[in-house]
N, C-alpha and C positions, 0 to 999 in steps of 0.2 A: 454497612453502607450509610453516609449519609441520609437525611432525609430528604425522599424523593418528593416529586410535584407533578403536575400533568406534563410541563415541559423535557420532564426524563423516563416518560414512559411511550410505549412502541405505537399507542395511535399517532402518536405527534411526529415521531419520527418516518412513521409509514405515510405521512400525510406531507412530509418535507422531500419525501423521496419520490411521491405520485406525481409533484408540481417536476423536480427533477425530469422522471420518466418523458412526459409530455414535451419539456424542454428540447429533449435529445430526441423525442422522435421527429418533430416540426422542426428541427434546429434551424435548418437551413433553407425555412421559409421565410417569406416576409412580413412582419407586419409594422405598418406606420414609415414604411422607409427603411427598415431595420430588419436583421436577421432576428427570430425567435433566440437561438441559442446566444446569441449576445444580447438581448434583452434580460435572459436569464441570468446571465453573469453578472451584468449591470443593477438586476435585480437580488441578488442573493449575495452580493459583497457588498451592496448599501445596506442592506441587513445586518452582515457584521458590525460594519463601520458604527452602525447606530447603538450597537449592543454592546462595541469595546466603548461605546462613549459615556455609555448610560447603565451598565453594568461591573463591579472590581470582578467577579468568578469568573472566568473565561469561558467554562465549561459549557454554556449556550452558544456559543458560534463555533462549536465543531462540529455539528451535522450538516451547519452549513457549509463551511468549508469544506470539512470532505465531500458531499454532494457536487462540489463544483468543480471539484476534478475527474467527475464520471456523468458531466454533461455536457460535455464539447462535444458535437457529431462531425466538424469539419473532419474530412479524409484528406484531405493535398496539404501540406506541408512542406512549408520552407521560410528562411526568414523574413522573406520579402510578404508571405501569406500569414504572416503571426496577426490575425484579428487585432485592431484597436482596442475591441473590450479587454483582452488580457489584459495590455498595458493598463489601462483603468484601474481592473483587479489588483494587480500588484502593487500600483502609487496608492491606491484608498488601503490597503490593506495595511502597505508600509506605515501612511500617514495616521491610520488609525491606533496600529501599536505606539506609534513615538507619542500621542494623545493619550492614548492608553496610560501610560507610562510616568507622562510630568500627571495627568489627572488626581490617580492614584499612590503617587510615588514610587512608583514599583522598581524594587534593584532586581534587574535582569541580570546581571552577570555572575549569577549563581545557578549551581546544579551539576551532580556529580557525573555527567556526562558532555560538560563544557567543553572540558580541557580537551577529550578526545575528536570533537568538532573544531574547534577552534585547531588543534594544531596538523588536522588534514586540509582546514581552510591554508594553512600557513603554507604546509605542502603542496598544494596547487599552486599560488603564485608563485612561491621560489621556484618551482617546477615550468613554470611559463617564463618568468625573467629569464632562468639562466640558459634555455633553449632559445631564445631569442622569440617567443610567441606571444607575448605581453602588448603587443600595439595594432588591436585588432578590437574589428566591433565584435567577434566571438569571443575574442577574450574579455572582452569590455563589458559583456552578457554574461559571461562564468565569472568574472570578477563578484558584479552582484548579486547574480544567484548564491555564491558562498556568504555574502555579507546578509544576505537575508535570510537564510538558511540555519546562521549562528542566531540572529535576530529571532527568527523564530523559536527554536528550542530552547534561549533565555528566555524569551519572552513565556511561552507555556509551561515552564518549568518552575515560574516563580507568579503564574495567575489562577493556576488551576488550584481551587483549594477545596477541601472535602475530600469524601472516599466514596469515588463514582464509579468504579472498575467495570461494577455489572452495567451502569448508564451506557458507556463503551462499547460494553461487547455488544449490546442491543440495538446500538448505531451500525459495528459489525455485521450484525446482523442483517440488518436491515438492506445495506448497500450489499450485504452478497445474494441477495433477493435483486436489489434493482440490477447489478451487473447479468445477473440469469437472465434476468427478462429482454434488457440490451441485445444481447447475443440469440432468445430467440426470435426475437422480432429480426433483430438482423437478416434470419433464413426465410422467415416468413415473405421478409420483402423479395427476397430473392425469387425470379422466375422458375430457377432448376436448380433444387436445393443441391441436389446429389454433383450437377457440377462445382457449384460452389466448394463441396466439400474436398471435391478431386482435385481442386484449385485452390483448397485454401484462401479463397479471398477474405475471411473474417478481417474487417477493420470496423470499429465502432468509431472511430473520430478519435477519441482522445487515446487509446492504443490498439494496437494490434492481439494477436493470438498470444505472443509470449506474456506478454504485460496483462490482459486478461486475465490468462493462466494465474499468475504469480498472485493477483487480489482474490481470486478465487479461492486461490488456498489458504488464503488470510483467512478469506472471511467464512468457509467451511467449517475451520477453527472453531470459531464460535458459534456457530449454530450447535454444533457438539457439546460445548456448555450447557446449552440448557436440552440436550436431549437429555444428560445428568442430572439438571438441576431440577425438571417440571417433571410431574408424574406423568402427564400426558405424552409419554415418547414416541407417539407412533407422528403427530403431526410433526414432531424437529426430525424427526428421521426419515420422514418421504421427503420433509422441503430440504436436508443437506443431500438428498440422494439425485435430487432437481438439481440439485449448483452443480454435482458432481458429474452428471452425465452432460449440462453446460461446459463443465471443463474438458470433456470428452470432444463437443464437439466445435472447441479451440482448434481440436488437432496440434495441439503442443507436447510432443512427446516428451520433451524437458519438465513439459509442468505437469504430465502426468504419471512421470516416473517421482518426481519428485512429492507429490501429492499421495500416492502408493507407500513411498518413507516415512512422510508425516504423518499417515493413518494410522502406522503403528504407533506412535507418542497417543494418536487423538485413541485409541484402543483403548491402550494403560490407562489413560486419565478417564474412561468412564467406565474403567470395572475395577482399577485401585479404588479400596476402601468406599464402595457402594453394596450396599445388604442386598439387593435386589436384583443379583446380576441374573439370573436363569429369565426374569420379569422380560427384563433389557435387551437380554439375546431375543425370548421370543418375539419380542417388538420389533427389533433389526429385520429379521427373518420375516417378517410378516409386511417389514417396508419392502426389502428385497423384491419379496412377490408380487405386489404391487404394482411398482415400478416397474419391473420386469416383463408383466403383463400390458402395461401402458407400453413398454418398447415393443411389445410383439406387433404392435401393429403398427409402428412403424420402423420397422425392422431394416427397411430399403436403404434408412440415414445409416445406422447402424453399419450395415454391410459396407456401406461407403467408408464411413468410418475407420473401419477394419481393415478395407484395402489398401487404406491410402498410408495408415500405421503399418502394415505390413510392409509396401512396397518400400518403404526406407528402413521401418527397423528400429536400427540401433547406428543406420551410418550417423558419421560428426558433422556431416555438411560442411566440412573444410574446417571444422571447430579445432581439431588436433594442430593442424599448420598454423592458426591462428596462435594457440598456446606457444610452441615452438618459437612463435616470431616474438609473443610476451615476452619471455626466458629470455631471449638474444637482444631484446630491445633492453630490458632490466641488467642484463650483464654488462651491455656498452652504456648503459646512465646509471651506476649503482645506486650512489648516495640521491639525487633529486629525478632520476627518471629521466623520461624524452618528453613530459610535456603531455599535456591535452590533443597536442597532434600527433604522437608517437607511432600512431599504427599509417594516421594516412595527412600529408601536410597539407591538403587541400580543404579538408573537413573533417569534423568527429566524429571517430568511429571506435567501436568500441571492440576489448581483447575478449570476450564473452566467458568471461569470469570475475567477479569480484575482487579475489587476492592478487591476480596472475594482473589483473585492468591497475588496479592499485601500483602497483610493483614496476609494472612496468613505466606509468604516466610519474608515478611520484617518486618511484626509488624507493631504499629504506625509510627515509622522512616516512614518506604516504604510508609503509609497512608496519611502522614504528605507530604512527596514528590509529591505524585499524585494530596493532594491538590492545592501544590504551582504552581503543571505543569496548573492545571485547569486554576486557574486563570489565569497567564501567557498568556494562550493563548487566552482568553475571553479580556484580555489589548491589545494584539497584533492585534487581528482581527477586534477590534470595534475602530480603530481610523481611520477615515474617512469613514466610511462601506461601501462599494460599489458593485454591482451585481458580481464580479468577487470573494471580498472576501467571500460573502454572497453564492458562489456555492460552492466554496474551505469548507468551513467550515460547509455544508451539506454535503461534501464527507466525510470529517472526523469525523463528527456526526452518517453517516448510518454505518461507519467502527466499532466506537464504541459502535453501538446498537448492531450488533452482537457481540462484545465483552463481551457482558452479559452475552452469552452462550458458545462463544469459546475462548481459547487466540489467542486474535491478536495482543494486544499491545505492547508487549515484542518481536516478530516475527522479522526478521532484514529489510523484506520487507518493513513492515507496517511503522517502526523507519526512517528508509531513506525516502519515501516518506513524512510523517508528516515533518521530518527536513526538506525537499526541500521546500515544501508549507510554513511553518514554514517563513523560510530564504527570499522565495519570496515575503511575507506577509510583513517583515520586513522592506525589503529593497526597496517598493513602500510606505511602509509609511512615510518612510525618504524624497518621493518626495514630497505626500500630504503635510508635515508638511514644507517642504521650498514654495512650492507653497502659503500656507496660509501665510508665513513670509514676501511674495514679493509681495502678494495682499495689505498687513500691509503696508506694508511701501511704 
């Protein structure tokens, strides 16, 4: 790894996430005229701005940035309710990459997972022109979300330099700490936990139960990393066993089945090639009980819990007719799709699946894009493989198993994180491959 500094290590990071915390719990108070949580935003994207101006590595404005997609508290949504600070966020942010950019000279239009952004970017507008969906302020909103979305992933793809992997996972880290605690203050506020739970109301402001879910298993991920990597296993394995009983009480049956598949990878990867596994199991087993013990007494969420997974199960909640209409909608627009309105012409809604949402909005084009992204990043990750890329790409593997059942992949969250991982993926394989050149010669 590069050489590290106080700014890439977890007090600094836990210390960027406690100012977050506070943001999102008062979000939606006032102070000076103003909502806390757009103070926040206002305050932690001028932060960026300052640091693409005044620093070429990138790699410091990504705790802030992800931090500020897990501190919106607003719950009501709609366009007419989109906060002015967003807008802010996104022109300073834009504005500070293209500063960015002429400062340092930086050629963005490089990185081996360009072409597969760029030609789904390409895919949606032809997808909008040729349905007739192109002259609309949604479309006019999707337009620059893809342009800044490409913008992005050149951009971090060609700023991030060094070999930060483990700086990464510790941001990981850290934010699947703050989304645990999001969710249980959530209940806390709540007068009657156990209806909430029967009702499913979990909304944290910036998403719901699914979208939760799906960061949660990100960031589980890597807490796994270093339950392998620190001798100390018993602290990373009561605090992944806290995210995990967080994501329990999502009540996302998608992100908990899904999270159930992923455990088997996160399995492999801490007793492949570790000396110490009997060590490791009686550590697990000793968090288990722990944990277990802390749920006995509150056992009441628990049973709530249990009934409210049982009473549905394994039904699809209309998910199977949804595919069905994908399939029929992809068969009658083969080559470009029905478009961003495909499922419903009033507004965006989504086929709640990744390939099948693809398929059906973009046609082959959009199919043909998803293949090129696959591979892309199957080249990116496998060149020197090492336990850091090998956690990175379990995160992104348990995100996209729930993406069978929900969309995430399209989400702005999910896109910014993959490019960051993406970028940091990149930009340590550039050391691997000079270290191999100077072994050489």
């Amino acid at each position: 790894m590069t050489e590290e500094n106080f700014f890439t290590k977890l007090p600094y990071l836990i210390f960027i996430s406690l100012i977050t915390l506070t943001i999102w719990f008062f979000g939606q108070e006032e102070l000076g005229g103003f909502l806390i949580q757009d103070l926040g935003l206002y305050l932690f994207s001028t932060i960026v701005f300052i640091l693409l101006l005044s620093i070429k590595n990138t790699i410091h404005i990504v705790p802030f940035l992800l931090n500020m997609l897990f501190m919106i508290s607003q719950t009501n949504w709609d366009i007419d309710l989109i906060p002015n600070s967003m807008y802010y966020v996104i022109a300073l942010l834009i504005l500070g990459i293209i500063l960015h950019i002429v400062i340092y000279k930086t050629k963005f239009l490089r990185g081996k997972f360009f072409l597969g952004i760029s030609f789904l970017g390409v895919a949606v507008i032809i997808s909008m022109i040729v349905n007739n969906q192109a002259f609309s302020m949604l479309s006019l909103l999707l337009f620059l979300y893809i342009i800044f979305l490409i913008l992005l992933y050149g951009f971090f793809a060609n700023t991030v330099e060094g070999e930060f992997l483990v700086y990464l996972i510790r941001i990981f880290v850290v934010l699947g700490v703050l989304i645990s605690l999001e969710v249980a203050i959530f209940y806390m506020r709540e007068d009657d936990v156990i209806h909430a739970l029967e009702a499913k109301t979990l909304n944290l402001g910036w998403g719901i139960s699914n979208f939760i879910a799906t960061y949660l298993i990100m960031f589980i991920s890597s807490t796994v990393y270093f339950i392998k990597k620190y001798k100390l296993h018993i602290f990373w394995i009561v605090l992944a066993l806290f995210e995990f009983v967080m994501l329990l009480f999502t009540l996302s049956r998608a992100g908990i089945i899904a999270f159930l598949i992923t455990s088997l990878f996160l399995l492999l990867f801490m007793f492949i090639k570790y000396e110490h596994k009997w060590n490791l199991l009686l550590n697990i087993t000793i968090g288990v009980l722990i944990v277990s013990i802390m749920a006995y007494f509150t056992k009441a969420y628990f049973y709530a819990i249990w009934e409210r997974l049982e009473l549905y199960r394994l039904e699809d909640n209309g998910r199977i007719e949804i595919w069905k209409e994908a399939i029929a909608t992809f068969k009658t627009h083969l080559v470009f799709g029905g478009g961003v309105l495909a499922r419903q012409a009033d507004g965006l809604r989504m086929f709640h699946n990744t390939i099948l949402h693809i398929l059906a909005c973009f046609g082959i084009l959009g199919g043909i894009a998803l293949v090129i992204q696959f591979i892309s990043l199957l080249r990116i990750f496998f060149v020197s493989f090492t336990q850091e890329k090998a956690i990175l790409l379990i995160a992104l593997i348990g995100a996209n198993i729930h993406g069978m059942v929900d969309n995430i992949y399209l989400m702005p969250q999910y896109m910014t994180i993959m490019f960051i991982i993406i970028a940091f993926v990149e930009s340590a394989n550039k050391i691997d491959i000079l270290r191999k050149e100077l072994r050489i010669s």
